[in-house]
C-alpha positions in Angstrom: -46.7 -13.6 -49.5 -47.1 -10.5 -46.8 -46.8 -13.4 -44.7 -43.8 -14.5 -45.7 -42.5 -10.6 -45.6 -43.4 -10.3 -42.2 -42.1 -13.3 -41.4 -38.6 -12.3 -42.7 -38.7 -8.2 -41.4 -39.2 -9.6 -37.9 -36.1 -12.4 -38.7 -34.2 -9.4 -39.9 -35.1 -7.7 -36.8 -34.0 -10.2 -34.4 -31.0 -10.3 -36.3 -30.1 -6.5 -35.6 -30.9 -6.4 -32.2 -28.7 -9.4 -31.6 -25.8 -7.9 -33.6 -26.7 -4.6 -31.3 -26.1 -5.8 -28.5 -23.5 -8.6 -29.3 -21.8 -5.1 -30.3 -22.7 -3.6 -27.2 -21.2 -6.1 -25.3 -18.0 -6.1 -27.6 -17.4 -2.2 -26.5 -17.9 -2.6 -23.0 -15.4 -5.4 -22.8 -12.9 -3.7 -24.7 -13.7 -0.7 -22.6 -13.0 -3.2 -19.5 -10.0 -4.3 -21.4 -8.7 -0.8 -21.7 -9.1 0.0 -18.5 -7.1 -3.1 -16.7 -4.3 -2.3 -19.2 -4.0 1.3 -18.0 -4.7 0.3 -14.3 -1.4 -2.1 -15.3 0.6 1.0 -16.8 0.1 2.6 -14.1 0.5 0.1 -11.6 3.9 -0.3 -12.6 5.0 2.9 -12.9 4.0 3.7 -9.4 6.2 0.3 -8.3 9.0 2.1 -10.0 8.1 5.6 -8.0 7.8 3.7 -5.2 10.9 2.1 -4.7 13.1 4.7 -5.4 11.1 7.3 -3.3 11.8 4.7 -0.2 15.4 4.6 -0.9 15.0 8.3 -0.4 12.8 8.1 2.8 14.9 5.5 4.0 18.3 7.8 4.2 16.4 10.4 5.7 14.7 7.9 8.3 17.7 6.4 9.5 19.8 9.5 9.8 16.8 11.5 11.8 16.4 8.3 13.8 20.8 7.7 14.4 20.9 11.7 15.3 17.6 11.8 18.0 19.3 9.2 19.9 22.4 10.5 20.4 21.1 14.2 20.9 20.1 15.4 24.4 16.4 16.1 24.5 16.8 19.6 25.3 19.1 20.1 22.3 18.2 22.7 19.9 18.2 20.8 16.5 15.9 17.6 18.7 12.4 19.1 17.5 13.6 19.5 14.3 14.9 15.7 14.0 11.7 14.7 15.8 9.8 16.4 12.9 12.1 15.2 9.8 11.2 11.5 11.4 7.6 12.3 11.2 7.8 13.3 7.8 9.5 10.5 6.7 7.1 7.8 8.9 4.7 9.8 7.0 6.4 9.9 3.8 6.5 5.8 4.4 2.5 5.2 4.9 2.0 6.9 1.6 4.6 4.9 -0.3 2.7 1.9 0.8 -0.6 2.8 -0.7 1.3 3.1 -3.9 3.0 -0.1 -3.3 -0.8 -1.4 -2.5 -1.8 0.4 -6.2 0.9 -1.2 -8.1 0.8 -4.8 -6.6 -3.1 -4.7 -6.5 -3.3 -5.6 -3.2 -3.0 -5.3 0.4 0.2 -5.5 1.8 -1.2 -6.4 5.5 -4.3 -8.1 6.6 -6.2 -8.0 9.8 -9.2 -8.7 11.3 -10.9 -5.3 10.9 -13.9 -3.2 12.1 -14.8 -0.4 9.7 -16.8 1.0 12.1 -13.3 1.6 14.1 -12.0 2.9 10.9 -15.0 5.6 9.9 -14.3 6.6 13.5 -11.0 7.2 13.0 -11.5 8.9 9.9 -14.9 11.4 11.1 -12.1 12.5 14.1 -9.8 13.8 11.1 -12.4 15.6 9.4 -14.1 17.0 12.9 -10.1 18.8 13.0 -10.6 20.0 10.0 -13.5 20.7 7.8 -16.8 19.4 9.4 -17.2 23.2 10.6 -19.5 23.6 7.7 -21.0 20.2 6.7 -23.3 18.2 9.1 -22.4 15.0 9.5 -24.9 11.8 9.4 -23.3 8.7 11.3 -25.3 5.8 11.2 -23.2 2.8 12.2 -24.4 -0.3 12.7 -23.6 -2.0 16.3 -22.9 -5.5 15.2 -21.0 -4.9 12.2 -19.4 -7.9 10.9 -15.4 -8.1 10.8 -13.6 -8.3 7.1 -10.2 -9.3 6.3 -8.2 -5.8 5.3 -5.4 -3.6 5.4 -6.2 -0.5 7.7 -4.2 1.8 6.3 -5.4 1.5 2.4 -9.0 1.6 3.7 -8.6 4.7 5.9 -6.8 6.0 2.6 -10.0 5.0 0.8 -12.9 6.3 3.2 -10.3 9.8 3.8 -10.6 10.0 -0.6 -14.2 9.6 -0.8 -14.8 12.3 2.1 -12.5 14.9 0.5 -14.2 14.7 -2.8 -17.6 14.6 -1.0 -16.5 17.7 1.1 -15.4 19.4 -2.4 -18.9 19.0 -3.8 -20.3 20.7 -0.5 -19.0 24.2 -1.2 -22.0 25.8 0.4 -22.3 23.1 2.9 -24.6 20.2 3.2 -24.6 16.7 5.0 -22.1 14.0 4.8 -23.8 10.4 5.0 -21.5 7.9 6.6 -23.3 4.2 7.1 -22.4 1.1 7.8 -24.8 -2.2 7.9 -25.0 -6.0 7.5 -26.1 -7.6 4.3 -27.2 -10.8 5.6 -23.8 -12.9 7.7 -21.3 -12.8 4.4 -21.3 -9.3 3.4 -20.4 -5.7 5.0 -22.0 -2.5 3.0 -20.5 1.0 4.0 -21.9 3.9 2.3 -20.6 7.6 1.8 -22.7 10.1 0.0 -23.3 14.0 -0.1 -25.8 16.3 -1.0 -23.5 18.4 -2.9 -23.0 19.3 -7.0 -23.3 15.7 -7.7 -21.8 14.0 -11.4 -23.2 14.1 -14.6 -23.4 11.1 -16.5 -20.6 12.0 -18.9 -18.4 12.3 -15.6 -19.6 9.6 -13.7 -18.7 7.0 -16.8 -15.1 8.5 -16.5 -14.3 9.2 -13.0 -12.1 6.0 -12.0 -10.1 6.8 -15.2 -6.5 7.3 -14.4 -5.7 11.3 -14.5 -9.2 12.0 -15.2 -10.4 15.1 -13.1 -13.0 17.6 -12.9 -10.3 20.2 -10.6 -8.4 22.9 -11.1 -4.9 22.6 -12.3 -2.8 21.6 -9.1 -5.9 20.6 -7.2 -6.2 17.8 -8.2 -4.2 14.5 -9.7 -6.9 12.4 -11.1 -5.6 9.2 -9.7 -7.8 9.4 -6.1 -10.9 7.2 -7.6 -8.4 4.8 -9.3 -6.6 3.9 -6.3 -10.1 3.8 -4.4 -10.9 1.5 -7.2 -7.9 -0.9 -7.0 -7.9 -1.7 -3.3 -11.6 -1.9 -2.9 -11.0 -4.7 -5.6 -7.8 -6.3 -3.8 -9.8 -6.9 -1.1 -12.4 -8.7 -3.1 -15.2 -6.3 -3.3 -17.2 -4.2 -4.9 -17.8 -0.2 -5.6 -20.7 1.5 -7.3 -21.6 5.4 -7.6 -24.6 6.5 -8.0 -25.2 10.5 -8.4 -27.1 13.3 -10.6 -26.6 17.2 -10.9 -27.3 18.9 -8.3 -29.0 15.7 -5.9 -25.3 14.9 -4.7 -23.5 11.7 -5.2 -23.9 8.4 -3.1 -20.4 5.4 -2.8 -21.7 2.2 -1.8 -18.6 -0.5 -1.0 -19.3 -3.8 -0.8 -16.9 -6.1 1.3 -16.9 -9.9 2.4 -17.0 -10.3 5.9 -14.3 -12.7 7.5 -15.0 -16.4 7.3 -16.1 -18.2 10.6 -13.1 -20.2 11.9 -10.3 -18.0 10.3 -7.1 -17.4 11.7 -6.8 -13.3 12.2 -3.7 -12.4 11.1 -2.3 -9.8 13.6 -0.6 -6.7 12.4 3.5 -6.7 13.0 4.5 -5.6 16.4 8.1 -3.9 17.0 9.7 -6.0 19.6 11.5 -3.6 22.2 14.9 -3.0 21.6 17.4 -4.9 23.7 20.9 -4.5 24.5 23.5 -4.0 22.6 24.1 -7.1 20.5 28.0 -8.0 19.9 30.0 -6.7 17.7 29.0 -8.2 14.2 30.6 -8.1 10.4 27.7 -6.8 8.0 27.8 -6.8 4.7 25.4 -4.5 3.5 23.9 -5.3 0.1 22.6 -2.3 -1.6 22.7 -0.9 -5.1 21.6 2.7 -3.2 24.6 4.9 -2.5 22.0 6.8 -0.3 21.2 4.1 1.7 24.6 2.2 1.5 25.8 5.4 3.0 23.4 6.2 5.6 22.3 2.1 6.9 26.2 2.0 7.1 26.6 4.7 9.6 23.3 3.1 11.5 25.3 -0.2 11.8 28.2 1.6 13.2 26.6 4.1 15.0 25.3 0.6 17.3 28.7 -0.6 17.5 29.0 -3.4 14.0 31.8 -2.9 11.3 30.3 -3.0 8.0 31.4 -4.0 4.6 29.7 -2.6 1.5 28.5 -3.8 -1.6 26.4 -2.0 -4.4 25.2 -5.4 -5.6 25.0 -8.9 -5.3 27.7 -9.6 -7.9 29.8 -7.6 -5.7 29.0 -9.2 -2.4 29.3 -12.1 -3.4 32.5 -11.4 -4.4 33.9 -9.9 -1.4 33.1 -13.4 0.8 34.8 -15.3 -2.1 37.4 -13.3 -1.4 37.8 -14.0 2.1 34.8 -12.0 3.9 33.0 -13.7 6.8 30.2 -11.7 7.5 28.5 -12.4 10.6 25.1 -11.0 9.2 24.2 -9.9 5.7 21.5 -7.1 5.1 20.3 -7.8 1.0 18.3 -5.3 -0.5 15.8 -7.3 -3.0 15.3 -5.3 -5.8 18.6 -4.7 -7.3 19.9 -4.9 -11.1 21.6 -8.1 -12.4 21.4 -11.1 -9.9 19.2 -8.6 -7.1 17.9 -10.6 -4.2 16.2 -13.1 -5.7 19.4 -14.8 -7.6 22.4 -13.7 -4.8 20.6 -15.5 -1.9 20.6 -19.1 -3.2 24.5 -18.3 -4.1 24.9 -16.9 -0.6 23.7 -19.9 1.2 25.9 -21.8 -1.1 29.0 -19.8 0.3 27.7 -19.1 3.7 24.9 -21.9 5.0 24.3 -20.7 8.4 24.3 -16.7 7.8 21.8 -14.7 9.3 20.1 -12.6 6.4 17.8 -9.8 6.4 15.7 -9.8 3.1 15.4 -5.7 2.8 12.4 -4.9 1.1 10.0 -2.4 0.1 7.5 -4.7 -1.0 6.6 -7.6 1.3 5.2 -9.3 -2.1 4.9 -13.0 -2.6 8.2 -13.3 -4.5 10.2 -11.8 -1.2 8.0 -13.8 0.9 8.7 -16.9 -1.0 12.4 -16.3 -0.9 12.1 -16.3 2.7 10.8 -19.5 3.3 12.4 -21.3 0.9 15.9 -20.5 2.9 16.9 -20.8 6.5 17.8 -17.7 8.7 16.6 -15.4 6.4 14.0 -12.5 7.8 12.0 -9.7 6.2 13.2 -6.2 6.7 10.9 -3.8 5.3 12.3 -0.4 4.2 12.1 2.2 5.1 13.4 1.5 8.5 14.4 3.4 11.5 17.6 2.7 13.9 15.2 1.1 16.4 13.6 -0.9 13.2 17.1 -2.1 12.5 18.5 -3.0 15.7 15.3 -5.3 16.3 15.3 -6.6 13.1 19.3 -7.5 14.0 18.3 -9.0 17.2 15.8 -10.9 15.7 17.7 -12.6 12.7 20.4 -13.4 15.2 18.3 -15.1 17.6 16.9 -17.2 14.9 20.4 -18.4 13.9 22.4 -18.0 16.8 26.4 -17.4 15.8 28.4 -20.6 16.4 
């Protein structure tokens, strides 16, 4: 009989701690679950952020751009233009990492040494704060090559060393190390010897909006976007840290495949002369950028037709437009890019397009190949942006 009772007590027990950590398991995926579905939230928020804040940019580029190249250098307003471009090119790179948050991915790939990049990144911080930290750099010499965007990395490594110099208060040493895991991996490690995390904050720190600053010091979404395009480019982040023994970020990344093409990064081809005089119709449901792209295109000599949609554009050519080249913005309400091209071919075969995007996404990229003459225009985009990317569609469907 005791037997028997034992028997059953340790049935029951295996019972419980199967249902423990069945339930376990249960949290920790909903947890997961919870997570992606914020990550998503946001993700699409910032898309919507995004796009409008490069309509914005975009007015601002092209006008700075138009006005610096018909100013004499020695002008008095020149530096100022010079410096309103900057912001906006600047503007422009951070827009892109929250296209890159949004879409979950890189929008460029490239062969890329992170060596190059921590470089790049300890030259910063040597301008700036390494006045009171020592710095550790141990860099391994034959570091493997990944496939990555440059500019969301350096974003990444740039986070993790601001939050490490904010735990340093008093000073201490910034780790920087990069090494080989065997031929198909890449490890780079930052860590500090600074405040370090508790676990409480650890288990919440890529959590959207979560931070451990003072109001206006902080936005809570660094980590999260560290997160998301360490992810998007397939690999892997883990934190490990204590109070007061400083915190350590090891990144994990898959090196780039023997016999892979390298993608190259996009190269501005030099502007040319002037082309002829063309008929654009300019596609965009923007009046900021309807307004200022349309005094670009005249500024270089084109007459310019204008149309806040693709309803409307198409519209005007039914009418009796013949437009020599047509600029289409993609993301537009009602038809938007993806429905007026196919309808624009229709009308107009042998066009020239320029796809104007903010989002070099599959769906734009897809649209592209799927129609002839039709080339990516990313936004924003300077005057010397535009008048290559005119040149360029022209040359690939010469006018008959």
């Amino acid at each position: 009989m005791n037997e028997k009772l034992a028997a059953k007590n340790i049935e029951m027990s295996i019972r419980a701690t199967e249902l423990a950590v069945a339930n376990k398991e249960k949290i920790e995926l909903l947890a997961q679950l919870l997570q992606s579905q914020k990550m998503e939230s946001l993700g699409i928020m910032a898309g919507g952020i995004a796009h409008d804040m490069n309509n914005i940019l975009g007015a601002i580029l092209s006008l700075a751009t138009a006005h610096l190249t018909i100013q004499a250098k020695d002008a008095p307003v020149y530096p100022a233009l010079e410096t309103m471009r900057d912001a906006a090119i600047r503007g422009r790179q951070m827009v892109k990492r929250l296209l890159n948050f949004a879409r979950q991915g890189p929008s460029e790939t490239s062969s890329l040494d992170l060596n190059a990049v921590l470089l790049e990144e300890v030259r910063l911080l040597e301008y700036h704060t390494l006045a009171t930290v020592h710095l550790d750099l141990d860099l391994a010499p034959d570091l493997h090559p990944i496939v990555g965007d440059a500019s969301a990395l350096t974003h990444v490594f740039m986070n993790l060393c601001v939050n490490a110099m904010d735990a340093m208060e008093e000073g201490g040493t910034l780790t920087l190390r990069s090494r080989n895991l065997g031929d198909d991996s890449v490890e780079i490690m930052v860590g500090d010897t600074g405040c370090g995390m508790s676990k409480e904050v650890l288990e919440r720190a890529m959590v959207p909006f979560f931070t451990t600053k003072e109001v206006g010091k902080g936005t809570g979404l660094g980590l999260s976007i560290v997160y998301t395009t360490v992810r998007s480019h397939h690999g892997q982040l883990s934190f490990q840290s204590e109070p007061g023994k400083g915190t350590r970020v090891t990144l994990l990344f898959p090196v780039l495949p023997d016999g892979q093409v390298e993608a190259s990064e996009s190269v501005e081809p030099p502007v040319e002369a002037a082309l002829a005089t063309l008929t654009v119709l300019l596609v965009d449901d923007d009046d900021l950028l309807r307004t200022s792209v349309g005094m670009l295109l005249e500024l270089l000599g084109h007459r310019v037709s204008a149309a806040a949609s693709g309803e409307e554009g198409l519209a005007q050519i039914t009418a009796g437009l013949q437009p020599d080249l047509v600029i289409l913005d993609m993301n537009m309400p009602g038809l938007g890019g993806k429905g007026t091209l196919p309808r624009l071919r229709s009308l107009c075969p042998e066009v020239p397009v320029l796809l104007a995007t903010g989002r070099a996404d599959e769906k734009a990229l897809s649209l592209i190949a799927a129609h002839p003459h039709v080339a990516l225009l990313s936004k924003p985009f300077s005057i010397e942006e535009l008048q290559a990317g005119l040149q360029l569609a022209i040359a690939a469907a010469p006018l008959p």
